[in-house]
VEXDREN-2710 file (C-alpha; in Angstrom, 1 decimal):
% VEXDREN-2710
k/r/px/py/pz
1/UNK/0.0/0.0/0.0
2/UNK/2.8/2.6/0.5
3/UNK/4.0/1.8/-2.6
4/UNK/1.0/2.6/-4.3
5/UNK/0.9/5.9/-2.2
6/UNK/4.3/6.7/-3.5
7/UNK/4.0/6.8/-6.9
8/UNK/0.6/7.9/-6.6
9/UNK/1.7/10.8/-4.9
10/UNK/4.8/11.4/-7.3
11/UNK/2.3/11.3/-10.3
12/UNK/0.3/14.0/-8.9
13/UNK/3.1/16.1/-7.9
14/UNK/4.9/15.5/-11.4
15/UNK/1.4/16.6/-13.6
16/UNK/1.2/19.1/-11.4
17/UNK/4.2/20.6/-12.0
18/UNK/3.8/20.1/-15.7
19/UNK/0.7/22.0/-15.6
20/UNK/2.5/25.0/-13.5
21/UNK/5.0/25.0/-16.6
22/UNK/2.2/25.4/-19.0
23/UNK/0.5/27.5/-17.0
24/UNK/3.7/29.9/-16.8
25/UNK/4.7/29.3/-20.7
26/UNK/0.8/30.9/-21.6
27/UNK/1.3/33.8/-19.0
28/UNK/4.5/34.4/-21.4
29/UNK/2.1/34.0/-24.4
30/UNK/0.0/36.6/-22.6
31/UNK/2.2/38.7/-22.1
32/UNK/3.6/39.2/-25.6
33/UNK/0.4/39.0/-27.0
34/UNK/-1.1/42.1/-25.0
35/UNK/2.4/43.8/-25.4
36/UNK/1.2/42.9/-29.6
37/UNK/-1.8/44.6/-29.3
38/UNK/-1.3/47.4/-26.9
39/UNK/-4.1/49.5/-29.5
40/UNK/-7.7/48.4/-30.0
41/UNK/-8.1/45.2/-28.9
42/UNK/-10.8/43.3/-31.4
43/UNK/-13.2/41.0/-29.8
44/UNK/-11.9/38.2/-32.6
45/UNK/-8.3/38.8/-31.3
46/UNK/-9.9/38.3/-27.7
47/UNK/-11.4/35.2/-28.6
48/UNK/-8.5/33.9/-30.8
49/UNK/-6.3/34.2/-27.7
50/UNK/-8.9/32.4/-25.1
51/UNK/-9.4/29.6/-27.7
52/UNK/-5.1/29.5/-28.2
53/UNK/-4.5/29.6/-24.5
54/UNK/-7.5/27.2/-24.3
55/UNK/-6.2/24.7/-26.6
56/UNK/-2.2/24.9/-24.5
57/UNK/-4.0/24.1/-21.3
58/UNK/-5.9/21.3/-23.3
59/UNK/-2.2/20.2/-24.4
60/UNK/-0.8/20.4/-20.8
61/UNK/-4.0/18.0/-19.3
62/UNK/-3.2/15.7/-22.1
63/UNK/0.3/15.3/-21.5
64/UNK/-0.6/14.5/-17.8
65/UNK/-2.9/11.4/-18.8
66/UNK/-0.5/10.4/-20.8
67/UNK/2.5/9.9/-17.8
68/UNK/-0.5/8.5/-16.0
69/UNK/-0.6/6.1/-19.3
70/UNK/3.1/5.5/-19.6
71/UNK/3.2/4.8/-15.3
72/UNK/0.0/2.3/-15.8
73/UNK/1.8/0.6/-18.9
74/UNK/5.2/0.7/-17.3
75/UNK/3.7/-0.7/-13.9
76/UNK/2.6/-3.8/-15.9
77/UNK/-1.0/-2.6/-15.1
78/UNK/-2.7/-3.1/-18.5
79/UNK/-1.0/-5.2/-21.3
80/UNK/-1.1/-2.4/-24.4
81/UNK/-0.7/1.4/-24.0
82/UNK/-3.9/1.7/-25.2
83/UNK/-5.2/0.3/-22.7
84/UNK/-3.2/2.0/-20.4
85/UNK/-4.2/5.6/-22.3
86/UNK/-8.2/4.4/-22.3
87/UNK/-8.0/3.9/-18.4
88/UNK/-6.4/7.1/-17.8
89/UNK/-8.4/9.6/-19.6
90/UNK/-11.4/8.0/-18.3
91/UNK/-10.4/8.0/-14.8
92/UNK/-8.8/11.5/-15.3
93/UNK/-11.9/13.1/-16.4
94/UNK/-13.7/11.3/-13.7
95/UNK/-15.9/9.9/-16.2
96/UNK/-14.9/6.0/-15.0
97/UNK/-16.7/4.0/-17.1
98/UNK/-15.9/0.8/-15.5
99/UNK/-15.5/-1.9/-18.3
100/UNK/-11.3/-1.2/-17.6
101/UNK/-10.1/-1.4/-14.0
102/UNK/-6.7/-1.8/-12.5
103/UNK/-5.3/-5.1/-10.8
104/UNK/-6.1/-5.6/-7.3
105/UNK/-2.6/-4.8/-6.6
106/UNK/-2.8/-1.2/-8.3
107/UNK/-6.8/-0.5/-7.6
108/UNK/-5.7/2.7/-5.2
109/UNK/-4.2/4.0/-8.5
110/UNK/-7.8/4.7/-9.4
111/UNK/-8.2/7.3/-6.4
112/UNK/-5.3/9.1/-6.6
113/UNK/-6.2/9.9/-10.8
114/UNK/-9.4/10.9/-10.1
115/UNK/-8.5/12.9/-7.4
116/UNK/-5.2/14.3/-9.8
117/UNK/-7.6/15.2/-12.4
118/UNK/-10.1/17.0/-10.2
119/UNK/-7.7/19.1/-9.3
120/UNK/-6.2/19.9/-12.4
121/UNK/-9.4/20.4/-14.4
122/UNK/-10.0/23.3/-11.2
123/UNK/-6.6/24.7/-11.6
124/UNK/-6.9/24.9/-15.7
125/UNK/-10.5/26.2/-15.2
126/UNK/-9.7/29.1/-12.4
127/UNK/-6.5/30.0/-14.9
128/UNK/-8.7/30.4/-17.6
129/UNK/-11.5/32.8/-15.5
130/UNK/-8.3/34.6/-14.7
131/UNK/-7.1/35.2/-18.0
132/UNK/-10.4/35.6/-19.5
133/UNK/-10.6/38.4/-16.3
134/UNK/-7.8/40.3/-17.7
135/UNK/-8.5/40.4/-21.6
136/UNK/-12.0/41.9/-20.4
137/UNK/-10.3/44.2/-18.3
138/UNK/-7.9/45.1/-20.7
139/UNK/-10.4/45.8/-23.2
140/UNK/-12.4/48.0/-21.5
141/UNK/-9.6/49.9/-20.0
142/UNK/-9.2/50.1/-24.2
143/UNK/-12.2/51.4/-25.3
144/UNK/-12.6/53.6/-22.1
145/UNK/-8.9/55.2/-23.1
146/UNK/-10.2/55.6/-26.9
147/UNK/-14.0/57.3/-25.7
148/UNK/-12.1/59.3/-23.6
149/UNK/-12.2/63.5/-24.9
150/UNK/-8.9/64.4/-26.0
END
């Protein structure tokens, strides 16, 4: 059981960290995209950069099913990676479908990805209110600065 802990633990810290590295490599996107358009910013520019910041964070919660894949597969937990990649995006979303389920000996797995996911999905969701927060914000500060009398 304090094996399964361990790595459990270890995978949660280690997506965790990945997402904190995407999370950082968008505010740089951010960053030099409001720095790009400094002027007017266009509701299609606003909603290009939610759906391109969108899709990275979508790239970063892939990328942490898939260790959970590549740990499952490695562990000798399901024969194919497929299988191993089937089991962890269900579990990871929560979703758990149920006709896939660990070994007896890896079963606590199960927790600790649904519980990974959770918290991931929350930390990818409040990033995106965030920067969703600030285009709005920036925008209006925009178009307050531009109906301004000169």
């Amino acid at each position: 059981m304090l094996i399964q802990i361990s790595i459990g633990s270890a995978l949660i810290v280690l997506t965790i960290i990945v997402m904190a590295v995407f999370v950082g490599l968008a505010i740089r996107f951010i960053e030099a995209f409001a720095a790009r358009v400094a002027g007017k910013i266009a509701t299609l520019k606003l909603i290009v950069a939610l759906v391109l910041v969108t899709l990275f964070m979508l790239a970063g919660l892939s990328l942490s099913i898939w260790i959970w894949a590549l740990a499952f597969f490695w562990l000798g937990a399901f024969e194919t990676i497929l299988a191993s990649l089937y089991f962890s995006m269900v579990a990871f979303t929560t979703l758990g479908f149920g006709d896939l389920t660990l070994p007896n000996e890896w079963k606590l797995q199960s927790g600790f990805i649904a519980a990974n996911g959770l918290i991931l999905f929350g930390f990818v969701t409040a990033f995106l209110m965030e920067f969703f927060g600030q285009l709005r914000r920036s925008h209006d500060e925009q178009r307050h600065q531009n109906e301004r009398p000169k």
